[in-house]
C-alpha positions as CSV (number, residue, x, y, z in Angstrom):
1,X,105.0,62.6,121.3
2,X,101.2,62.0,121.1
3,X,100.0,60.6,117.9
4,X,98.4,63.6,116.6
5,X,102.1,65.1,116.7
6,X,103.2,62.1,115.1
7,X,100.6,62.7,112.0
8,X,101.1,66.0,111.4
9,X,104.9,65.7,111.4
10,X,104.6,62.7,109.1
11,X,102.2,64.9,106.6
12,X,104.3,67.7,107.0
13,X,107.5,66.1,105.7
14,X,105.3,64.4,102.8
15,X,104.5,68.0,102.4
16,X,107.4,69.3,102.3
17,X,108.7,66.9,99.9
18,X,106.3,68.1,97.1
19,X,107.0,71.5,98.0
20,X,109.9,71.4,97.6
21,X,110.2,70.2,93.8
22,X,108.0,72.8,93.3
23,X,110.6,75.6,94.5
24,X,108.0,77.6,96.7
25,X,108.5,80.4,99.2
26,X,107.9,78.9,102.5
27,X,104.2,79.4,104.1
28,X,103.7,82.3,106.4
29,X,103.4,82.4,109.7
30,X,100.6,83.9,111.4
31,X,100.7,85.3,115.0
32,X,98.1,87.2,117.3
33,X,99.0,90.2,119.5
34,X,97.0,92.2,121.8
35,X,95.9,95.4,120.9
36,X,98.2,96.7,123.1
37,X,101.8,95.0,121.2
38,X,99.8,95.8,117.8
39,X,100.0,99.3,119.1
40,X,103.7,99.2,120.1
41,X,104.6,97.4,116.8
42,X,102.7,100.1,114.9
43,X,104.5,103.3,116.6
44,X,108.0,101.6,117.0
45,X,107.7,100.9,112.9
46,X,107.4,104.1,111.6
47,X,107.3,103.8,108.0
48,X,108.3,100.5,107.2
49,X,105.8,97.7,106.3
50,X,105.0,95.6,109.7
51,X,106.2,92.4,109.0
52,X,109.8,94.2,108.2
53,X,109.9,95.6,111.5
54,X,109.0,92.3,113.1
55,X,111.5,90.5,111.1
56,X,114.3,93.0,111.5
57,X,113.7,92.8,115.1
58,X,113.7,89.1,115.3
59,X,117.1,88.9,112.8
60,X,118.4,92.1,113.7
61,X,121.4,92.4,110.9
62,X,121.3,88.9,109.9
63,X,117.6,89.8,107.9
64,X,117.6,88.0,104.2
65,X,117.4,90.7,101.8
66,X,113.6,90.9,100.4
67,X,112.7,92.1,97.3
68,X,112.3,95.7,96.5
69,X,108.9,97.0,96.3
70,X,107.7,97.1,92.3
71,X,104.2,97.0,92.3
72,X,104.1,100.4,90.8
73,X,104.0,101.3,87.1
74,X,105.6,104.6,87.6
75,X,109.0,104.3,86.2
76,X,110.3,107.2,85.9
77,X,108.2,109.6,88.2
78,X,110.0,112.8,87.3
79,X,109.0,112.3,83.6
80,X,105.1,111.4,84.8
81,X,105.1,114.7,86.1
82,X,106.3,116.7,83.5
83,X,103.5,115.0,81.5
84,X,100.8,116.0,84.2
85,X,102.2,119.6,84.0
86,X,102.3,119.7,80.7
87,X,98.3,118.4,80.4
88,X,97.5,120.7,83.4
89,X,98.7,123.6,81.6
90,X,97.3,123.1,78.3
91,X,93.7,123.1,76.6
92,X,94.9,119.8,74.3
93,X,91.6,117.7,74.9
94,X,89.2,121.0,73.9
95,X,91.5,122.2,71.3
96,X,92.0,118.8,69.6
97,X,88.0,118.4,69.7
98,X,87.7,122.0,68.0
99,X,89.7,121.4,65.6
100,X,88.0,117.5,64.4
101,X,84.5,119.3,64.5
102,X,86.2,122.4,61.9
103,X,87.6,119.2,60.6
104,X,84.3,117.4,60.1
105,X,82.4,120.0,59.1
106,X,85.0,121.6,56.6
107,X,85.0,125.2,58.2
108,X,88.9,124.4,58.7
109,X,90.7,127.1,56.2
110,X,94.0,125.3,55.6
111,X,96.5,127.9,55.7
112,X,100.2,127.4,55.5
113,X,100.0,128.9,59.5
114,X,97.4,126.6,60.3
115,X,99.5,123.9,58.3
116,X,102.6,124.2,60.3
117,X,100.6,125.2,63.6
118,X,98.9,121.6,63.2
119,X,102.2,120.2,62.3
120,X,104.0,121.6,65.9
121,X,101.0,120.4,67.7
122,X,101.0,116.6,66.7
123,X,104.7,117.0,67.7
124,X,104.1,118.0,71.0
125,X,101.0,115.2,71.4
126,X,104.2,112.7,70.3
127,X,106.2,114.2,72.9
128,X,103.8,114.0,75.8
129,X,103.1,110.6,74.6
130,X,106.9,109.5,75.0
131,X,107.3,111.2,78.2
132,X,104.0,109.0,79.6
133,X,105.4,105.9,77.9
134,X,109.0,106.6,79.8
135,X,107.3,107.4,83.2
136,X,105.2,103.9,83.1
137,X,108.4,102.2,81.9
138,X,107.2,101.2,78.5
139,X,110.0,102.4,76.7
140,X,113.1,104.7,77.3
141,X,112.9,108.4,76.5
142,X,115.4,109.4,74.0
143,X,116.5,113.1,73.9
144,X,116.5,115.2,71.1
């Protein structure tokens, strides 16, 4: 063993040591391929994320579990698009603006149609609201 082996094992146990009170994931390990393998790996992985088709070709079965992809704020992505439809569908941003300039400038005639008509709309703005809450996982929808 030449000395330079002899350091860097000697620095890699002290290493370790501190790691290890720290409760780390182990450091990656990098490797090159030619274009060619990158190619291969790439077209043999079909979906999956590379380094899970390098490890689950190296392990086979034996793979440690990894953690399941969460990086997304979607919760519930059926409810998200419900919401989307809904807002597609409607006029809410230009309607809402209507009726705070009538508002504002007190041409609104407060009718006991327009009364309930405003009433049904802030229910619906509190139901779209729940449903984008529930699809970014903020809080769980509760039905009616």
């Amino acid at each position: 063993m030449s000395t330079l082996d002899h350091n860097f094992n000697e620095i890699s146990k002290k290493s370790a040591k501190k790691d290890a009170d720290k409760a780390k994931y182990p450091p990656p390990f990098s490797i090159r391929f030619t274009f060619e393998e990158r190619a291969r790996l790439d077209a043999e992985r079909g979906p999956k994320a590379l380094s899970t088709h390098i490890r689950d070709l190296l392990f086979g079965d034996d793979v440690a579990p990894r953690k399941r992809p969460g990086n997304s704020p979607v919760g519930d992505a059926e409810a998200l698009g419900r919401v989307l439809g809904t807002l597609g569908a409607s006029r809410l941003s230009s309607n809402l603006n209507q009726l705070a300039k009538a508002v504002n400038t007190g041409s609104l005639p407060v009718s006991p149609e327009v009364e309930a008509e405003l009433i049904e709309a802030c229910q619906e703005i509190q139901e779209l609201r729940a449903d984008l809450l529930c699809a970014l996982g903020k809080m769980p929808r509760s039905e009616p």
